[in-house]
C-alpha positions in Angstrom: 21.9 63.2 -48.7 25.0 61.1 -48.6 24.4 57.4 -48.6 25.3 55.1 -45.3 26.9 52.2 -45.4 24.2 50.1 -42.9 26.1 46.9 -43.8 29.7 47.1 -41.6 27.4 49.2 -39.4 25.4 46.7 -38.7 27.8 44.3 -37.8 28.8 43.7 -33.7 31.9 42.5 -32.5 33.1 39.2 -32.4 32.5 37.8 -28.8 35.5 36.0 -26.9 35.8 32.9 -26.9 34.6 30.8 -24.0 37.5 28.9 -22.0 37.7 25.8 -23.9 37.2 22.5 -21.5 40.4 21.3 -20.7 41.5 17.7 -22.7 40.3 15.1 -21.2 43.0 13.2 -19.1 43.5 9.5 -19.4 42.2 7.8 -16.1 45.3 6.6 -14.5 44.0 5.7 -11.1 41.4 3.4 -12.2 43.7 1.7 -14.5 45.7 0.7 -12.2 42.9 -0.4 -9.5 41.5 -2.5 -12.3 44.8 -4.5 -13.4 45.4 -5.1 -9.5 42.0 -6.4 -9.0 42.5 -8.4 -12.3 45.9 -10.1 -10.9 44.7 -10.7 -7.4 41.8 -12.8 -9.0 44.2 -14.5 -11.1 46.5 -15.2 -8.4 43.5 -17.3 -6.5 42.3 -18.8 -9.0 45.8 -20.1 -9.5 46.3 -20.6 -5.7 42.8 -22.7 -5.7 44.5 -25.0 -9.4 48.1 -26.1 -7.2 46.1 -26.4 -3.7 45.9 -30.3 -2.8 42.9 -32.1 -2.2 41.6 -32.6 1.6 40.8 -35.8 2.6 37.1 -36.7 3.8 37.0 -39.3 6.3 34.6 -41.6 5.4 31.6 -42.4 7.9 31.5 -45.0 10.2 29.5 -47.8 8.7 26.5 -49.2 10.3 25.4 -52.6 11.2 23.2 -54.1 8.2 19.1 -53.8 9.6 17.3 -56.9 9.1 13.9 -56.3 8.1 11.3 -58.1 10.4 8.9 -60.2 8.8 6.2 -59.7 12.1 4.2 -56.7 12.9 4.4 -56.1 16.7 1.7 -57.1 18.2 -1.7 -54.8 18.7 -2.2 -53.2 22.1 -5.1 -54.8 24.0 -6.3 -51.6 25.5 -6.3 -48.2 23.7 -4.6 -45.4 25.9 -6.3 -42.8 24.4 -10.5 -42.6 26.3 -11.5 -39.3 24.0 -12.1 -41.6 20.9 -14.9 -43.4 22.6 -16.1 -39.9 24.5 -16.8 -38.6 20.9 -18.2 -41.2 19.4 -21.0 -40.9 21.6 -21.1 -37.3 22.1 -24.1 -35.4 20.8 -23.8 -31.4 19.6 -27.2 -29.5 20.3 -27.1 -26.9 17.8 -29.9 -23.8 17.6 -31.8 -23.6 14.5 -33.2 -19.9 14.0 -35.7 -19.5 11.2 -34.7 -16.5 9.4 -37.6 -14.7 8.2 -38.6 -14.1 4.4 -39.2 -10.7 4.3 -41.4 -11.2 1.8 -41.1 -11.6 -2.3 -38.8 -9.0 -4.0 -38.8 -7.2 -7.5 -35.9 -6.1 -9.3 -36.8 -2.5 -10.7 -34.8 -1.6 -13.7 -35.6 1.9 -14.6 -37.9 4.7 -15.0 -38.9 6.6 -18.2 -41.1 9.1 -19.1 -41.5 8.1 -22.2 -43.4 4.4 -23.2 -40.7 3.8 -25.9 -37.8 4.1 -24.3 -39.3 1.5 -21.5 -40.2 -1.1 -24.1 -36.7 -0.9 -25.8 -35.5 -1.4 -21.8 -37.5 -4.1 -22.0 -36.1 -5.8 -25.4 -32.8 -5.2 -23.9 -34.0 -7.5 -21.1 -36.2 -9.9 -23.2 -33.0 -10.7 -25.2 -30.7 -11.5 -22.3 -33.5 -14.2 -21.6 -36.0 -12.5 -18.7 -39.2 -11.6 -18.9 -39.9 -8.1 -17.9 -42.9 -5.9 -17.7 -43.8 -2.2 -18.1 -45.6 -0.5 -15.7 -47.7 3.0 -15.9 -46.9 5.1 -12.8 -49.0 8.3 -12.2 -47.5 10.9 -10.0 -47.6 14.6 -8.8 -44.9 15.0 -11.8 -46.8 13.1 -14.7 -47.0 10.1 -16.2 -43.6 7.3 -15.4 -43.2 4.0 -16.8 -41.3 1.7 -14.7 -39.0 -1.4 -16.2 -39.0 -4.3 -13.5 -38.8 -8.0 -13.2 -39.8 -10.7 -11.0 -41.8 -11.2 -8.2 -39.1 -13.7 -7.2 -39.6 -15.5 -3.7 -35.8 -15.2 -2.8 -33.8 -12.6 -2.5 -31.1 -14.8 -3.4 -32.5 -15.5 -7.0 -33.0 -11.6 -7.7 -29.5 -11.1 -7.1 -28.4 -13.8 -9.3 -30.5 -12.5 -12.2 -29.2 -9.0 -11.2 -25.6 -10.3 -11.8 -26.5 -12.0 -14.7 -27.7 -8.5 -16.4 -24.8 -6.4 -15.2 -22.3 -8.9 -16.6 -24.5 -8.7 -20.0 -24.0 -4.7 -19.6 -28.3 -4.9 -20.1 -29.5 -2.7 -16.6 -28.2 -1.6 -13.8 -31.7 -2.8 -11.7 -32.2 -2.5 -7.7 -33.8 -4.6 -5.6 -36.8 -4.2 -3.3 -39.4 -6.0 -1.5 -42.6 -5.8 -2.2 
């Protein structure tokens, strides 16, 4: 079997040559524009150097003020009444009691296991509370409940509740008891 020359087989045409871009022309037009603009702001500021100043006529002066020595004197009779009307006005103002629903207990979490409530509770015990642990039986098992308080406002649970969400400690709710 004669032997085949893969090599110049193997090779494709050349490809034509795309149409080179044409040369870049020199931007005439805005030359042009740009030295006309340049003389026409040379020319004003030229115009504004040779121009002569205006003359401001100077205002019309003023007879010199004496300061007076004397106060005039004080009326005899106020002209306004409402001053004396309010000073003797009394506001009537309804007082409602709110009521205190009662004293509230911030509940912290719930675990089922007794270790993970007391390390809850170390959490708390270090951000400065006292809180307790309490066994729940239910229809589920056995729960043990992280809270805090009682507290007699609601006011001061959620100022403690704050407190330990700022610290990152619990995310606790708040309920009345």
């Amino acid at each position: 079997m004669p032997q085949r020359d893969y090599v110049k087989a193997g090779r494709a045409k050349p490809r034509p040559k795309k149409n080179a871009p044409p040369p870049k022309t020199y931007p005439w037009p805005l030359m042009v524009l740009a030295a006309a603009l340049l003389l026409a702001f040379a020319w004003f500021l030229y115009h504004l150097s040779t121009r002569e100043p205006v003359a401001i006529p100077e205002p019309a002066k003023r007879a010199a003020i004496t300061p007076q020595k004397e106060l005039p004197p004080k009326p005899k009779a106020e002209p306004y009444q409402y001053i004396k009307e309010l000073e003797n006005k009394e506001i009537q103002v309804k007082v409602e009691e709110l009521e205190n629903k009662g004293p509230f207990e911030m509940y912290c979490g719930v675990y089922r296991s007794e270790e993970t409530a007391e390390q809850l509770k170390a959490k708390i015990a270090f951000a400065g509370y006292a809180s307790t642990v309490r066994r729940i039986e239910g229809k589920n098992g056995v729960f043990f409940r992280v809270t805090l308080g009682p507290y007699a406002s609601k006011r001061q649970a959620e100022s403690e509740k704050s407190r330990l969400n700022r610290q990152k400690v619990a995310d606790c709710r708040i309920a009345a008891i």
